[in-house]
N, C-alpha and C positions, 0 to 999 in steps of 0.2 A: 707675884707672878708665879704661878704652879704654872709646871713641863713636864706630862711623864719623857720619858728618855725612850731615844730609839736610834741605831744606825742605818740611814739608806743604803743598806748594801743586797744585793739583790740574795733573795734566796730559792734557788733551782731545785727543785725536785726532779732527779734524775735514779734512776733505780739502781738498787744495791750500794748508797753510797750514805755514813748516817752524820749528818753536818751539825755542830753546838756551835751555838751564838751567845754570845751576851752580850747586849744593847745597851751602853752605861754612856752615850754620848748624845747629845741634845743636837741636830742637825734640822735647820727649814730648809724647805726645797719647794719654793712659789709660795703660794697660797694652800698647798696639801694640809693633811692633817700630819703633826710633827710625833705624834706616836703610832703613828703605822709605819709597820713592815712591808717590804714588796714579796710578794710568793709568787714565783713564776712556774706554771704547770705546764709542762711539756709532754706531747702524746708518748706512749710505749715505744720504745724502737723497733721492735716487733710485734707489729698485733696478731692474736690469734683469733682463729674461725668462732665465731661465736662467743666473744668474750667483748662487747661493744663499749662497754663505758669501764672506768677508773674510780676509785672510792677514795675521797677524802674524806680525814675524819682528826677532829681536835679530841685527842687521847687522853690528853690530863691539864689540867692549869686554867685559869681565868682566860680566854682567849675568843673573837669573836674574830669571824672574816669579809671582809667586804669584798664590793664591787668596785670601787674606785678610790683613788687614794684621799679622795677628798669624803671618803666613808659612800653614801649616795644609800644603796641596797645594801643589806646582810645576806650576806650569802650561808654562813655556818653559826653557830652558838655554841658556846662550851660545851665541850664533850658529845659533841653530835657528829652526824656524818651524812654525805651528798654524793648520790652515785652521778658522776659527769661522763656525758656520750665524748666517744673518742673524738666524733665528727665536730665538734661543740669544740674541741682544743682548739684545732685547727694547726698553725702556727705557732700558737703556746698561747695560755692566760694568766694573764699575771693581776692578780687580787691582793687584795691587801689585810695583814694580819693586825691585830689591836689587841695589846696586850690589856686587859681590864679590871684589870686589879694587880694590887702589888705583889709578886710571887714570895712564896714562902722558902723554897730554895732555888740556887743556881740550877738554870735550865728545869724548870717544872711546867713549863709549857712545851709541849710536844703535838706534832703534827704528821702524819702518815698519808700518805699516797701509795695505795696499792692497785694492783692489775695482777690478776692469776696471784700463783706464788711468790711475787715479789713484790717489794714494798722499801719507800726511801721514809726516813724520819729526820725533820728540822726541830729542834731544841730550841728556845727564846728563855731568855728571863724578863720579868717584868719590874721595874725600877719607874718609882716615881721621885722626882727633885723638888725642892723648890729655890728661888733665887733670894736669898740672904741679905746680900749686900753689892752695891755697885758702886763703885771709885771711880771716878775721873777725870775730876779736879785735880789741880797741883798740889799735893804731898809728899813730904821731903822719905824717904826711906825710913831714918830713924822714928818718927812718929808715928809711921806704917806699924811696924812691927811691935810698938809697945801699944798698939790700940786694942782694947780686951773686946771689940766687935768682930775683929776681924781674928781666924785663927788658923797662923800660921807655925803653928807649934810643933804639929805631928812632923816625923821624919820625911815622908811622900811629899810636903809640901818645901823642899830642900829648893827643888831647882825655881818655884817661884820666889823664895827669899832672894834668890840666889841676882834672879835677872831683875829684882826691884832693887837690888844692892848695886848692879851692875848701871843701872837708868838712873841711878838717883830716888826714885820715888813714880808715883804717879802724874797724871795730867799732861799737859803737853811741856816736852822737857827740853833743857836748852839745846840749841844746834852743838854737834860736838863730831868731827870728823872723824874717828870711829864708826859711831854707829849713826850719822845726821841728824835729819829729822826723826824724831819718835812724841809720839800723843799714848801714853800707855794705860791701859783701862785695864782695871781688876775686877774680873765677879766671881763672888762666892755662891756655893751651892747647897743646900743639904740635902741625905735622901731623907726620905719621907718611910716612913715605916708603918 
């Protein structure tokens, strides 16, 4: 099972302000698509006489933008750009970002909203996973960790040795008045390069 990786966490384009992301967590939300980003467009705070629409525009990086989270329309392509009527905000639009390939560095996707002289920038990195291995059968702790499929060796993986030391192992564990009932499932991830 391949996931590229992405967090729902909204991102607002509001002027003068320049926000990095990096997106390294697999979250579903319904049925949407789980590698889109939210982009939410909100009008100028002040508009000027004669200056009616806003320009979006993807600056650098593999990135495409839709019309709804579940993809539907394209609204932008890499490295292009869409002049949008301020009357067309309304309330704000919120479109959805898709990172489209694996980035080559942190935050190499970049996105710009401008009006007159000013202009806000959102950063993305693009990270794809795939899912390794999945536990959730009953396995005692010590057989856990001498397993060469699973690799809990690196230092960052401390605090999962740590709570499979703590539970015993995998699968559904015995009742134990500390922690009660626990069913503990382990998945492994790789990135994908």
């Amino acid at each position: 099972m391949q996931s590229p990786c992405s967090v729902h966490n909204t991102i607002t384009i509001d002027f003068g302000v320049t926000h990095e992301y990096l997106f390294p967590v697999v979250e579903s939300v319904g049925r949407s698509e789980v590698d889109l980003m939210p982009l939410r467009i909100n009008r100028p705070a002040r508009e000027l006489p004669g200056l009616t629409t806003v320009r979006l525009s993807i600056d650098e990086g593999h990135a495409r933008i839709w019309q709804n989270s579940w993809k539907g329309q394209q609204i932008l392509a890499a490295e292009g750009f869409i002049d949008i009527p301020i009357a067309q905000i309304g309330e704000g639009i919120t479109w959805w970002v898709e990172a489209s390939a694996t980035s080559d560095s942190l935050r190499d996707i970049s996105i710009t909203l401008a009006y007159d002289n000013a202009s806000d920038t959102v950063k993305a990195t693009g990270m794809w996973m795939t899912q390794s291995l999945v536990l959730h059968d009953k396995r005692e702790y010590l057989e856990l960790i001498q397993d060469t499929d699973l690799d809990l060796t690196r230092s960052e993986h401390l605090d999962v040795r740590l709570g499979l030391q703590q539970m015993g192992g995998t699968g559904l564990r015995p009742i134990d008045q500390a922690a009660g009932v626990a069913n503990v499932i382990l998945m492994q991830w790789h990135r994908l390069i």
